[in-house]
Every structure is written in C-alpha cells, then in structure tokens.
GUGU-808894 format. One record per residue: x, y, z of N, C-alpha, C, O, CB in turn; residue in three letters. Coordinates in steps of 0.02 Angstrom, whole numbers, plus 50000, padded with zeros to 5 digits. Each point is the difference from the previous one (the first is absolute). Glycine has a CB too. Layout:
XYZXYZXYZXYZXYZALA;...
end
This chain:
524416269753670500364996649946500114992750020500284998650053500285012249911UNK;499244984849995500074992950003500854996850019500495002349971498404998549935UNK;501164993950142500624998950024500344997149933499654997049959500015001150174UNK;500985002749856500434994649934500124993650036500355000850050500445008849881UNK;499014984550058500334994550066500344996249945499664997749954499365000450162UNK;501595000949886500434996349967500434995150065500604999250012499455011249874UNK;499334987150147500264996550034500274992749976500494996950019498855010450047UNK;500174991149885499834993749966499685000549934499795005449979500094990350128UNK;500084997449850499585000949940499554997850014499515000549964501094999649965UNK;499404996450133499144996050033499665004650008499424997949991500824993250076UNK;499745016649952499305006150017499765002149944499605004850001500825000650095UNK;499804991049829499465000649949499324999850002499734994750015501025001749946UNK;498895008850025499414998349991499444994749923500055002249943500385009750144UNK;499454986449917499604998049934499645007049958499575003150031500124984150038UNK;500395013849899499705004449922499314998549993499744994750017501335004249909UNK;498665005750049499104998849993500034994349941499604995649986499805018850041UNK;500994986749955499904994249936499814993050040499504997049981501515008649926UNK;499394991950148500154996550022499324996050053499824994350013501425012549951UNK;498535001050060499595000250038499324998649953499614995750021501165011950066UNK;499124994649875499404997249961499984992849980499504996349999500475014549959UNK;500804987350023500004993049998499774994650051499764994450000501045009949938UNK;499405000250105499934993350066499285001250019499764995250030501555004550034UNK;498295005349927499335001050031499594994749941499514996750017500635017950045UNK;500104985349876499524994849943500234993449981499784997049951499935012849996UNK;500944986950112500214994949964499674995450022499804998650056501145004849921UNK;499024993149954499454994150033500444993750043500594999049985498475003049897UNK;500624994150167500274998250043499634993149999499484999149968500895012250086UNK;500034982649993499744994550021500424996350051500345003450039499104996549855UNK;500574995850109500644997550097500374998149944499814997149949499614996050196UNK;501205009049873500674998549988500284992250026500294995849967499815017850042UNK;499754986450042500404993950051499574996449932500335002149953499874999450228UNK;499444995749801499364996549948500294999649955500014994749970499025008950056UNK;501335002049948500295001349924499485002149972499904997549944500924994350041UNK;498715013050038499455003749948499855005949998499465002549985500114989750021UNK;501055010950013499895007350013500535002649931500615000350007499135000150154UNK;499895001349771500115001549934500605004949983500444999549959498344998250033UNK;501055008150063500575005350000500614996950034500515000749966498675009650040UNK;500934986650051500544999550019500364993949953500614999049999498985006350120UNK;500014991749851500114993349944500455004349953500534997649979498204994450020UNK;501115013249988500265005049944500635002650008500474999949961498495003350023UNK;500994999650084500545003050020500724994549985500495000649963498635006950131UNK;500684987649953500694993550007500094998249924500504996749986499174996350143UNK;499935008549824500174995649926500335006849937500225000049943498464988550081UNK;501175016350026500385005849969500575002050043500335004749977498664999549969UNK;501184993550108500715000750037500404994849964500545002249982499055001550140UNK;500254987949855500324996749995500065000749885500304997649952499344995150218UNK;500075009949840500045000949942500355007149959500135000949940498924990850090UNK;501035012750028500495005849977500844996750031500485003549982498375008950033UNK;501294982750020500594997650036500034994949964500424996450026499555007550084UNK;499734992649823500144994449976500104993750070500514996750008500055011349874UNK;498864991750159500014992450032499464995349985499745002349949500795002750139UNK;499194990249927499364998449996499435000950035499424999049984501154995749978UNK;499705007850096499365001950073500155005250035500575002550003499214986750027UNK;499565013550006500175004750048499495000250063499394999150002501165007349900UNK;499934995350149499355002050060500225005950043500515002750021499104984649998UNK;499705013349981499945005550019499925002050074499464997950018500195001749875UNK;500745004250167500014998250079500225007650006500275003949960500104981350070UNK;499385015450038499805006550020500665005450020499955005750021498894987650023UNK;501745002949941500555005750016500814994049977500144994150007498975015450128UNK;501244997049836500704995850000500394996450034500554997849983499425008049976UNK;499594993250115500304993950039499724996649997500284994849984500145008050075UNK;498974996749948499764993749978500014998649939499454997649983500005002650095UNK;500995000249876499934999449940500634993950017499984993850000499445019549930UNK;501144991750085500754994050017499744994450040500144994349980500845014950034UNK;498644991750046499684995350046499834994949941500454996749974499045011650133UNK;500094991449881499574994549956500574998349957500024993849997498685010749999UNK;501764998049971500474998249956500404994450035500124994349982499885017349961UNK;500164991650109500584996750045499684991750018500284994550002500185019350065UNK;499014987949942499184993450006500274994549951500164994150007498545015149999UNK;501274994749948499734994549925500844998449968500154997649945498335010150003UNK;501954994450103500754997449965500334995450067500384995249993499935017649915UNK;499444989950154500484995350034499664996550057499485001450031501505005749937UNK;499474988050039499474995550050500475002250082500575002450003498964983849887UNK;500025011950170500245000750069500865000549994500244997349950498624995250102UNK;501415009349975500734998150023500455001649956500584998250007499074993350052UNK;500135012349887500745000549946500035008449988499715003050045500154983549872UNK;500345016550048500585005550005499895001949941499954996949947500954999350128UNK;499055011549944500065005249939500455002349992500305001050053498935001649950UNK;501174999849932500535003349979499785008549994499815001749944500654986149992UNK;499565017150112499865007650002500505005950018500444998950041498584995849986UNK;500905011849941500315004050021499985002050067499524997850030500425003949871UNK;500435001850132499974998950068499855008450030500165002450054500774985049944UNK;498785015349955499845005849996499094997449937499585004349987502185003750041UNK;498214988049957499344999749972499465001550031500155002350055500274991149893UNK;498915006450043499485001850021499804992550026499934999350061499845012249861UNK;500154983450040500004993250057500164999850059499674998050048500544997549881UNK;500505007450065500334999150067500005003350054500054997650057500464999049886UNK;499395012550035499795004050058499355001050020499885000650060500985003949914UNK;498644995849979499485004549989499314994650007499395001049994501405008749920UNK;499554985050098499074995649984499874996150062499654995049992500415001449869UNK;500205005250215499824997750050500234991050003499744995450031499295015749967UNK;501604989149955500084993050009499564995649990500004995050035500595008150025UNK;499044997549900499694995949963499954995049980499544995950003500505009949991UNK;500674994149976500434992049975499944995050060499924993949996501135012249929UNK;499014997850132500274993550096499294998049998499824994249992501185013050126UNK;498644997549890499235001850051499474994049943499644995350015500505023450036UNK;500034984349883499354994949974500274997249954499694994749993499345011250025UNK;501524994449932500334993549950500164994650034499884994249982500635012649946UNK;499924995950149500374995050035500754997549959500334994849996498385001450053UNK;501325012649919501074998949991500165005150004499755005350017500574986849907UNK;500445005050046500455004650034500185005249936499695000049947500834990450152UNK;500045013949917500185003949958500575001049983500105004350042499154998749984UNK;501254996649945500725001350004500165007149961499865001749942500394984950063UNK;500095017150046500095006049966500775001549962500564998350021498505005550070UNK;500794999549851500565003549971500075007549996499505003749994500484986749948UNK;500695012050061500005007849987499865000949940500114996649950500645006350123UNK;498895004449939499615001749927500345004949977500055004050047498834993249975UNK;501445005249919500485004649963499785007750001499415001350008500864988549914UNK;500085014050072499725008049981499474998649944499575004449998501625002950024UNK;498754987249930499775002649940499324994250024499654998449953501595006549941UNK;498604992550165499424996450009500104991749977499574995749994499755016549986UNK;501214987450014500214992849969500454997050068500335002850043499785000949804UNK;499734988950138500464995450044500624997349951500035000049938498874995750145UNK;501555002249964500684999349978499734991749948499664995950030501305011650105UNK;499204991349805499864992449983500294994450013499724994650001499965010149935UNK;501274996950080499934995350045499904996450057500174994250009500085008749932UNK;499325002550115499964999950068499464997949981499734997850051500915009750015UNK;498934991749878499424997849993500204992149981499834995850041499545016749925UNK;500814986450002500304992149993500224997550062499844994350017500575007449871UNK;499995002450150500424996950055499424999350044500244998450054501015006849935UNK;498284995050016499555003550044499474993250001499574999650045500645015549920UNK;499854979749983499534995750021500264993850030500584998149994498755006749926UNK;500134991450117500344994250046500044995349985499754997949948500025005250116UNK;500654992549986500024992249946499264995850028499805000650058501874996849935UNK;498104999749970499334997250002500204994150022499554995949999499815009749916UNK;501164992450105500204992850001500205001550072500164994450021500265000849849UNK;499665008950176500255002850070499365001150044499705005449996501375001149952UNK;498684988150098499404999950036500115006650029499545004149996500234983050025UNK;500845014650011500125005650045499575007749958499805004950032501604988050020UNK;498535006449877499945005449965499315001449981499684994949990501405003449979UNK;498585007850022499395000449975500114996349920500474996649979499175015450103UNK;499904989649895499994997449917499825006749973499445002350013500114984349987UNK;501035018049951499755003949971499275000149948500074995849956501155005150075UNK;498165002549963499514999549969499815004649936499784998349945500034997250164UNK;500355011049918499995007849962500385004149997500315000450053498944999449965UNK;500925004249942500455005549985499635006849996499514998649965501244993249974UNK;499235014350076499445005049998500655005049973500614999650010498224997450101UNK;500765007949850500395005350004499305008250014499395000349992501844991149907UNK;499145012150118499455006749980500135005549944500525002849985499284996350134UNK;499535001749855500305003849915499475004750016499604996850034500864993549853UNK;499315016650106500765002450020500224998250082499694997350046500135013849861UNK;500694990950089500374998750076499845005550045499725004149963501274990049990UNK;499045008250105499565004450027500475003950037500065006149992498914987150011UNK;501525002150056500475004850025500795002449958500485003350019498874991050090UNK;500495002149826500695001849952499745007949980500425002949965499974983049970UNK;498895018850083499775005449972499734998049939500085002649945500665004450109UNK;498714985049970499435000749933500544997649936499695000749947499405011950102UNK;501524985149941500334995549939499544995649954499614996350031501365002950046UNK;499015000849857499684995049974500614995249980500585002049998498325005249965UNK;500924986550024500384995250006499944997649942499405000349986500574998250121UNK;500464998449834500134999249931499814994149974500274995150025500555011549987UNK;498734992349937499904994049992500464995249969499914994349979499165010550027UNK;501484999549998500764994349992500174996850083500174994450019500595014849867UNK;499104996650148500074996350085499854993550005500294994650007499375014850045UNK;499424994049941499424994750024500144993249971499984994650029499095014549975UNK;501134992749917500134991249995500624996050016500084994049989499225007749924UNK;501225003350120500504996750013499854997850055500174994149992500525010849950UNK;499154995350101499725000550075499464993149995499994995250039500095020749987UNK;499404985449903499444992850010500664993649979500124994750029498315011749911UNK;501884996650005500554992849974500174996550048499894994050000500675010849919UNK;499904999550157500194995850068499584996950004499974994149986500575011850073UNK;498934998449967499324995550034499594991949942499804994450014499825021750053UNK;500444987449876499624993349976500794994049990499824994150004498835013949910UNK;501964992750076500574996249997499944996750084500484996250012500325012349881UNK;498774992150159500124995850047499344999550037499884999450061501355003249942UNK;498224997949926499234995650004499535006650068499624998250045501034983449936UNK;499485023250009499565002550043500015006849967500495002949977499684989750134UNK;498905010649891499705005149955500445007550055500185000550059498244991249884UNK;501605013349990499885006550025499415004350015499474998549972501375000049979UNK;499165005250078499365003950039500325006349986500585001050019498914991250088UNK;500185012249861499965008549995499465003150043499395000049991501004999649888UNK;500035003350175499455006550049500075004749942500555001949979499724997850173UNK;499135002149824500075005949930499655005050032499815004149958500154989049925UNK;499825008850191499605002950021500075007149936499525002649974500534990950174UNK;500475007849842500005008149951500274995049930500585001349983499965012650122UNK;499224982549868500174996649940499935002949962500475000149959499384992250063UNK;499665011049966499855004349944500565004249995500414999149955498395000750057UNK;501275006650046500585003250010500544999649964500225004549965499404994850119UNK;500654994449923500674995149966499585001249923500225004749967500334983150146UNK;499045009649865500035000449947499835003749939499994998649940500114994750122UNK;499725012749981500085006549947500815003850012500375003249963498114999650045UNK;501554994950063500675003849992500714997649939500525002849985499064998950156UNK;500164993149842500664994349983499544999749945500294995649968500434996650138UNK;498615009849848500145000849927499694991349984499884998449942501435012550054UNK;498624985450050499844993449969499174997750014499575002150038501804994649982UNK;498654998049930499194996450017500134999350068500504999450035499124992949858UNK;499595008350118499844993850083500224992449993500364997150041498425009249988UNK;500994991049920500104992049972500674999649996500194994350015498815003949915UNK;501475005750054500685000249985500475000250086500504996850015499135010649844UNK;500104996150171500185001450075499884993950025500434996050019499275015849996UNK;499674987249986499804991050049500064996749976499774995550035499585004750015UNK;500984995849867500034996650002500564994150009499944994649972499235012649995UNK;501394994450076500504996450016499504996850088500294996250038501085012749875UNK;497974993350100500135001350061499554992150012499934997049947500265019350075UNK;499584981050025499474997450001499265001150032499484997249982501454997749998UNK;499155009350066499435005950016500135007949998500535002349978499114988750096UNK;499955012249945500045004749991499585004050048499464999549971500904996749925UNK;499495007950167499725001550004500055009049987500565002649997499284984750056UNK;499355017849937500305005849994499095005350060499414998650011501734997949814UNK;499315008850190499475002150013499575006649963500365004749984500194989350111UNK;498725006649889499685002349974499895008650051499895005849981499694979949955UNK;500485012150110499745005350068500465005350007499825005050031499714986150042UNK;501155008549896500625004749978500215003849962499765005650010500374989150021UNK;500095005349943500115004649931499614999749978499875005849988500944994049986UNK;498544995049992499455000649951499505000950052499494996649995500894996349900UNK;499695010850149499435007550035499284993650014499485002850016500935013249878UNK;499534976050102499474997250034499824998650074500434998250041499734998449861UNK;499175004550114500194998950079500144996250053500055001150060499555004049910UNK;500474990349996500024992250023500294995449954499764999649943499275002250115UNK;501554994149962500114993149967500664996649970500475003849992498474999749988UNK;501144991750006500514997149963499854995149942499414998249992501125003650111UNK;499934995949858499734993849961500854996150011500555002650012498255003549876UNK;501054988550103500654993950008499774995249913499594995649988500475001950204UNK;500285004949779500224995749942500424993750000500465000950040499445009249923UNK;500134984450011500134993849983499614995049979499395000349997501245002750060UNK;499834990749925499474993649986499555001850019499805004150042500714987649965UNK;499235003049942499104998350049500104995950042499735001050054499444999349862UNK;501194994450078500214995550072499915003450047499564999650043501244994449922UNK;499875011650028500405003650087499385002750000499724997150047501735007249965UNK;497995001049955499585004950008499474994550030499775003450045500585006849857UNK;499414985250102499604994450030500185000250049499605002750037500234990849894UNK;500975003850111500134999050057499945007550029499625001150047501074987649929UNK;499725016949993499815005950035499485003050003500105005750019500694995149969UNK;498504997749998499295001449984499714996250076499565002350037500424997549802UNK;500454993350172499804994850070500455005450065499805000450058500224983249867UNK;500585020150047500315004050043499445005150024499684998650051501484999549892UNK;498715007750022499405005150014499534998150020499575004250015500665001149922UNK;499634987150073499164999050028500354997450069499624999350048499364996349833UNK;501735002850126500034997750071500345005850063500184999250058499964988149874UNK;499835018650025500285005950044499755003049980500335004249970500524995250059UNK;498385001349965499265004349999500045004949941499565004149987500254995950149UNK;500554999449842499835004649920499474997049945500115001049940501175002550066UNK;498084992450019499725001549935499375005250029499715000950053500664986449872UNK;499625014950023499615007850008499174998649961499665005050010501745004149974UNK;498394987949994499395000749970499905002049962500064996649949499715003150106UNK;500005007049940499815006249960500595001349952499845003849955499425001550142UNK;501244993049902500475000550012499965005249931500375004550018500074984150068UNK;499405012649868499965004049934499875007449999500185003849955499424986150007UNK;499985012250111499955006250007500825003750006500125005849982498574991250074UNK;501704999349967500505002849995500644996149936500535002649986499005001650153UNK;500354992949849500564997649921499725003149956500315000849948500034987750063UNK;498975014349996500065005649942500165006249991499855002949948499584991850041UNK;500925008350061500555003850004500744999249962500355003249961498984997550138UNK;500684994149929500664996749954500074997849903500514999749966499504994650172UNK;499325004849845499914999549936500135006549979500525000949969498754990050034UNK;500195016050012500465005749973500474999950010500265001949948499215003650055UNK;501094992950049500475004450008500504994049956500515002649978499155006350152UNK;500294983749855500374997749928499774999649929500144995949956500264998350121UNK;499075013049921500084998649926500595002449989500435001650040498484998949923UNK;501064999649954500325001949973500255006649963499565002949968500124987450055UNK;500785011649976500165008749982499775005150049499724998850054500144998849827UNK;500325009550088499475004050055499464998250056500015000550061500165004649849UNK;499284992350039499494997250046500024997350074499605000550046500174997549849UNK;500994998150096500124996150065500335004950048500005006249997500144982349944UNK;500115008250098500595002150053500784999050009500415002050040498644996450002UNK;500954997049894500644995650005500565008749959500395003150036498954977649937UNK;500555020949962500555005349986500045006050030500525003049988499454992849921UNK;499615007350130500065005750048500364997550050499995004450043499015000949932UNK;501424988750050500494999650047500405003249983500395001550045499434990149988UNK;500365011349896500495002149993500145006350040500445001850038499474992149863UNK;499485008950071499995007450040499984999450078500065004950037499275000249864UNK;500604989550116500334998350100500705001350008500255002950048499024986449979UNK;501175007149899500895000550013500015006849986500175003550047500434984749913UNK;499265014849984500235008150000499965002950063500525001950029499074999949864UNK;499664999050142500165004650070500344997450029500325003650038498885000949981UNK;500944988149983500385000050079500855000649977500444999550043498514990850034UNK;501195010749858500565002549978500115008350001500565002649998499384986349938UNK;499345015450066500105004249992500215002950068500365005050003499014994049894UNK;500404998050156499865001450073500844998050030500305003250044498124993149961UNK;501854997749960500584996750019500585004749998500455000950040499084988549920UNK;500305013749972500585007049966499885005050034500525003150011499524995049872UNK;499315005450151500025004750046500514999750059500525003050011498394997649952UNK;500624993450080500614997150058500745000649993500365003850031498884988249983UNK;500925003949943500605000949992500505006650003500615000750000498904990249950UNK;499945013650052500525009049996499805002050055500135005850016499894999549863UNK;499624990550166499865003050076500445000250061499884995050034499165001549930UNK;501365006950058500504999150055499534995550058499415001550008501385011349964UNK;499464983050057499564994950055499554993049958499644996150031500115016850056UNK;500374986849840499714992449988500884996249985500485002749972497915000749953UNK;501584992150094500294996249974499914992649974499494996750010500925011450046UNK;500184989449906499734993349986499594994150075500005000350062501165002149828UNK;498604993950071499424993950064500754998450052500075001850058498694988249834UNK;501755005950065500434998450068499924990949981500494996349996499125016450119UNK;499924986049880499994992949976500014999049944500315004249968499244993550103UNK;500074995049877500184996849965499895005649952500445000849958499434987250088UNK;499315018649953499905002049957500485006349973499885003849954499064990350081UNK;501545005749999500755003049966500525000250061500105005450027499305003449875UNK;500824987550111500554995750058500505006049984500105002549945499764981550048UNK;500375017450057500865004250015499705007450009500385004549981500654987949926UNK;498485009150112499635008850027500145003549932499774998949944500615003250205UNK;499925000849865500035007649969499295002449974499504997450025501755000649935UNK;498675007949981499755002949974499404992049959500094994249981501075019150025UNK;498264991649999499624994549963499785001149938499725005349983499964991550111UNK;500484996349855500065000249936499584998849981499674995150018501105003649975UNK;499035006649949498974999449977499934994849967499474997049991500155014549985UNK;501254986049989499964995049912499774995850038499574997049969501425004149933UNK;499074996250167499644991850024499314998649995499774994349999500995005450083UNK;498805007349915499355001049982499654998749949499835004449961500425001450093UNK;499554985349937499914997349948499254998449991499854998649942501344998050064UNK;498105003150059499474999250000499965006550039500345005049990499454982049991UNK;499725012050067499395003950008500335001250110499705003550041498984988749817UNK;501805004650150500535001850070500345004850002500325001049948499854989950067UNK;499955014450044500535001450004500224999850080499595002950037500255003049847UNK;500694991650147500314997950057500555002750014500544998549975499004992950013UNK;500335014450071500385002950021500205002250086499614999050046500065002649832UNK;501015001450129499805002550067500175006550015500265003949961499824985950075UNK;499775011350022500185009250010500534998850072500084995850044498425012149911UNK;501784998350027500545002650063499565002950055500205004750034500844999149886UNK;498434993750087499555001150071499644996850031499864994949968500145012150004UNK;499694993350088499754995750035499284998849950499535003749986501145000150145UNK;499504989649852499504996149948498945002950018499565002649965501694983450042UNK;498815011250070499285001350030499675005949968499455000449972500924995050138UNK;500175010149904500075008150008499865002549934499495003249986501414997150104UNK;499524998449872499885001649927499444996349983499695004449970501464997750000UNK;498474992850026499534995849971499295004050025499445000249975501374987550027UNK;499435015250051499255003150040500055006849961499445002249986500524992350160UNK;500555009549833500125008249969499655000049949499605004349980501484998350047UNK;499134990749943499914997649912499165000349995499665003649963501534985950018UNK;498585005550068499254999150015499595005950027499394999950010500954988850011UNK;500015015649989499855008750031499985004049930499675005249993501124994850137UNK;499594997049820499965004849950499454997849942500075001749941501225001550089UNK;498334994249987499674994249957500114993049952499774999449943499915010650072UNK;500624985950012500624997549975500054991850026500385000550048500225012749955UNK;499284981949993500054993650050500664996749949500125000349939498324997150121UNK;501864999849992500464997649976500064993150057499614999650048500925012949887UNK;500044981950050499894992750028500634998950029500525001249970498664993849946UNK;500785003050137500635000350052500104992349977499594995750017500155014150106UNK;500944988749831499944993349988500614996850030500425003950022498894997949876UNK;500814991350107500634998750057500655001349981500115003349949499314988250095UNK;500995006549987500555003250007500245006750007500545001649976499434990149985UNK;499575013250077499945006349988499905005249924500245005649990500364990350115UNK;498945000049849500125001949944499165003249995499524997350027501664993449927UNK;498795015250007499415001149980499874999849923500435001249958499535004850147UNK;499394992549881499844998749945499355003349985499455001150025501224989349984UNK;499685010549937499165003449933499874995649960500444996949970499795014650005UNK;499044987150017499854994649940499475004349971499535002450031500704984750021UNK;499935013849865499665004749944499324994049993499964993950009501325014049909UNK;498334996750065499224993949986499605004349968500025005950017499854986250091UNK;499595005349830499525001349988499625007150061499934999250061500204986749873UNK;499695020650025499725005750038500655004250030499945005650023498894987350010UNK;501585004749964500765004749992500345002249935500364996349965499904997550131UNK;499645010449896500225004549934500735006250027500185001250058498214998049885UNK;501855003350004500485003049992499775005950047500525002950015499884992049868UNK;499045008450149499885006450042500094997550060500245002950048498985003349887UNK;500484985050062500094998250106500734998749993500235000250057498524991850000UNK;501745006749899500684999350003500115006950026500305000650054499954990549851UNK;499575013650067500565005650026499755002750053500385003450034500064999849866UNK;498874996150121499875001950071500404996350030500535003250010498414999749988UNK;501094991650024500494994850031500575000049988500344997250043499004997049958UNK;501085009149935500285002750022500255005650064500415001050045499314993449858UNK;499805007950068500095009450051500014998550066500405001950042498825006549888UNK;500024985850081499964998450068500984996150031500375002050044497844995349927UNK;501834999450002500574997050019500745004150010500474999150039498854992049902UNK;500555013350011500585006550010499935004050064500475002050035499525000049840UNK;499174999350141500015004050061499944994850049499765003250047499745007649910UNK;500544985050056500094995550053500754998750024500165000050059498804995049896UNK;501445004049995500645001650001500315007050025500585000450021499264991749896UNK;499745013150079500235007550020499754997850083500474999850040499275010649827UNK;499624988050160499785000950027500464994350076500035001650060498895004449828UNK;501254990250094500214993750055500705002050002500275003549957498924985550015UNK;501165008150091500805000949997500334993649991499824994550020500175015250056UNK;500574992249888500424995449953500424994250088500195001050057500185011849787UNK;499574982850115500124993250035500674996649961499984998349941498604999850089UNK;501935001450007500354995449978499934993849970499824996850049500475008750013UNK;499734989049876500074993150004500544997949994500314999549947498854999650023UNK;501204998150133500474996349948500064992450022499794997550052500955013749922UNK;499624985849973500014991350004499374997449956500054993949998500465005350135UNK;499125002349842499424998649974499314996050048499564995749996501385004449899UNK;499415005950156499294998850056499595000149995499955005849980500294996750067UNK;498844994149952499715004049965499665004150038499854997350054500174996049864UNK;499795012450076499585006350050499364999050024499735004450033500795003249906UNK;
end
C-alpha cells in the first residue's frame, strides 16, 4: 500500500494532463524572451492577479529573492514577520545577495503583524546611524499561524503604511491561491493593494516546478535582471510553465477550486485529532496558551500540532504505520492536505496516528518546551 505523505504540499505530483502538456509545449530560450509557453504562463499569472507583468523563476525563493532585487537597493531594510518565510526559511538571502537587512516584527495567532509596530517600525531616513527602510513583506497565507489566510482588508491596510512613507509592498503568496479560495475572493481583488506578488505553482496546484512574481513591468524588468543574476534563467524554460497553464485555468479544468477540497481534509483530519488523548494544541503562534487543539483555526490546507510524546518516536510509529508526517519547529508537527489526498488517506492517517499514539509512551510537556 502506497505511503500517505502529508509532509508537505511540495510532494505533489503533476497529473497526466499536465504531463502531456509539458511533453508538447512548444518551446524557445526564455532568457531571449522567445520561449511562447512560458510568455503565456507570466501573461496569465499577471492577468488572473490584475498586474501588468509576470516572471516566471524556479521556486518561491527565488521568487522573493528577485523581488527583494527589483525593490531595494544595498544597505536598506525590510519591514518582515519574524516568523515569515523571508526570515527563517530562505538562507538569508536578503544579507548574502540583496545586501540588507531585515527588521523583524511579532507575527499574531491570526498570521498578521501588529499595524502599529508596523508604522513604529520604520527608520528615520534623515539618521546616517539608520538603515533606510525600503520594503514591507507580508505572507498570505501565513504558514506558522497554521496556514491563516490574510484579508484583503489587512493587505491594504498594511500597503496604505507602506505606500504613506513611499516604499512598495511585497506578498510571499507562496499558498496565495490557498488564501483565496479560502476567503471567497478574486485573485485581482487579493493582490491588488499589493505591489508584487509572488505565488507558487509547485504547491497546492500539484506543478512540478516553479513560481511566478507579478508586478509592474518596470519592477518585473528589474526582477527579470534579478533571475539572470542568481542563475535562474532556464531556457527551455516552457517545458515546465506548461504545467502551470493547466493548473490556472479556469473552473474545474484548473487546479485553482479543488483547493478547496485540501481545507476540508485537513479540517477533517484536524476534528479527528482533536478527540485524541496525546495531541494537543502547537504551543506557539498557531494556537498560543497549549491546551486541547482547536480544528475552527483550520482555515487552508495546515494542520499544526503536538503530541504528549517523544516527537522523534511518534514521527517514526506514524511513518511505521504508513503515514509521513513533518517534524516542524518549535516542536510542532504538521500535516499539509494536497492534491492525491482524498477523504480515505485522511482516515488512514487518521488510524495511523491513533495507533502511534497507542503504541509510544506518553511524555510530559511542560513550559512549552518543545520535544
């Protein structure tokens, strides 16, 4: 029997649909601007997000990378969650190749930063001693809030700071889509307080490779000079953006309204847990103060939790029962629902997770140590 790995939404596979696409798309060098399919792809990303441009780069860090490129110059300062994916997850990026800095804020249970710590938060430009604030980022959805989508009443309150003191917003949308089936709104309606956008294709919409970064054509110029100077131009580059064209059409056909059916299981999976003696809440932001863990926070395709046992121990039982699951930090484990997970690998994973729990001995947490 085939393993359930809800480790991630990245072990999507691509769909034959997908796969036929990419074996016939016609192709030409990209870096050139003549490769037809990937031409397609970026003018149907920027055109389902209402921007004017798009490019297309081989993963959601380099997507922010190049963003971060085409907004700020050497020596000045990003406005980020301090729990974002910028900040933990991209090898510092911002130091190593923008050449800035980052200023962090605490990020809320609900994946949001405080707004006025976001105001308070920029520098005086007139103080040599000080960087020069450049960017403001947020992540939609938010990842360690348990996958939160973020409101497009937020987003534009959040761009208002940022454009009231002359410097653009940046959306990590790596699960953008996510956010925006969960929350009922256009894509164009979501990004457009924002001034980029980036989202990834390789995630929830089951492609095997890629990102696109929406904005100007200006910024998409300078971040187009970004991807050619940190080796992302790809050539061919269409054999794989035509993956991504199925997976944004439109309706059924596409990939974009079957996210939905990602939030049901991992709601359905969330409500199991929850009646299991040994899960409890994550302990951090994605439901702060322990206790019992609450399924209603289960708003995408996450669920973030921990157990009353030695974390290693249980993760190896779980993976014994057919079952992968993601040892994520703060002692928290996580399930991420994806494309090829249906309502039967939910309840195996259930079961598996119930007998893993029978099977390991119960572990104290206390202080919100993590295991």
């Amino acid at each position: 029997m085939d393993r359930i790995d809800l480790r991630s939404d990245t072990v999507t596979k691509p769909t034959d649909e997908m796969r036929r696409a990419m074996a016939e798309a016609e192709v030409g060098d990209d870096v050139l601007g003549d490769d037809p399919t990937t031409n397609a792809l970026e003018e149907r990303a920027a055109e389902l997000l209402g921007k004017e441009a798009g490019l297309f780069v081989a993963s959601g860090t380099m997507g922010n990378l190049v963003a971060q490129l085409a907004h700020l110059g050497r020596g000045q300062e990003t406005i980020a969650g301090r729990q974002s994916h910028i900040v933990l997850d991209e090898a510092a990026g911002h130091a190593v190749i923008v050449g800035t800095s980052v200023r962090t804020l605490d990020d809320r249970p609900d994946g949001t930063m405080d707004l006025d710590a976001i105001r308070a938060a920029f520098r005086d430009p007139m103080d040599p001693h000080e960087p020069v604030t450049g960017l403001v980022t947020i992540e939609n959805t938010h990842a360690h809030s348990m996958g939160r989508p973020l409101s497009v009443a937020y987003t534009a309150e959040v761009a208002g700071i940022a454009h009231e003191r002359g410097v653009p917003l940046h959306v990590d949308g790596a699960r953008f889509w996510n956010a925006v089936v969960a929350l009922g709104v256009r894509a164009s309606e979501l990004a457009a307080p924002a001034d980029t956008v980036t989202f990834c294709i390789s995630k929830g919409l089951g492609c095997p490779v890629g990102s696109v970064l929406v904005g100007t054509r200006e910024v998409i110029w300078r971040a187009r000079r970004g991807r050619k100077l940190v080796g992302g131009g790809m050539r061919q580059a269409g054999i794989l953006a035509a993956a991504g064209l199925v997976a944004l059409r439109d309706g059924p056909a596409g990939m974009i309204e079957r996210l939905a059916e990602d939030h049901a299981n991992a709601r359905r999976l969330a409500e199991a847990l929850a009646t299991m003696p040994g899960i409890v809440a994550a302990g951090d932001i994605a439901q702060p103060g322990g206790g019992p863990l609450d399924p209603g926070r289960v708003a995408t395709n996450f669920v973030l939790f921990r157990v009353e046992r030695e974390r290693a121990g249980f993760l190896e039982a779980v993976k014994a029962g057919g079952v992968l699951l993601d040892g994520y930090p703060n002692g928290q484990v996580r399930a991420a629902t994806h494309v090829g997970i249906g309502v039967a690998e939910i309840d195996r994973a259930i079961a598996a997770i119930a007998a893993a729990l029978r099977a390991t001995t119960p572990v104290a947490l206390a202080g919100g140590v993590p295991n």
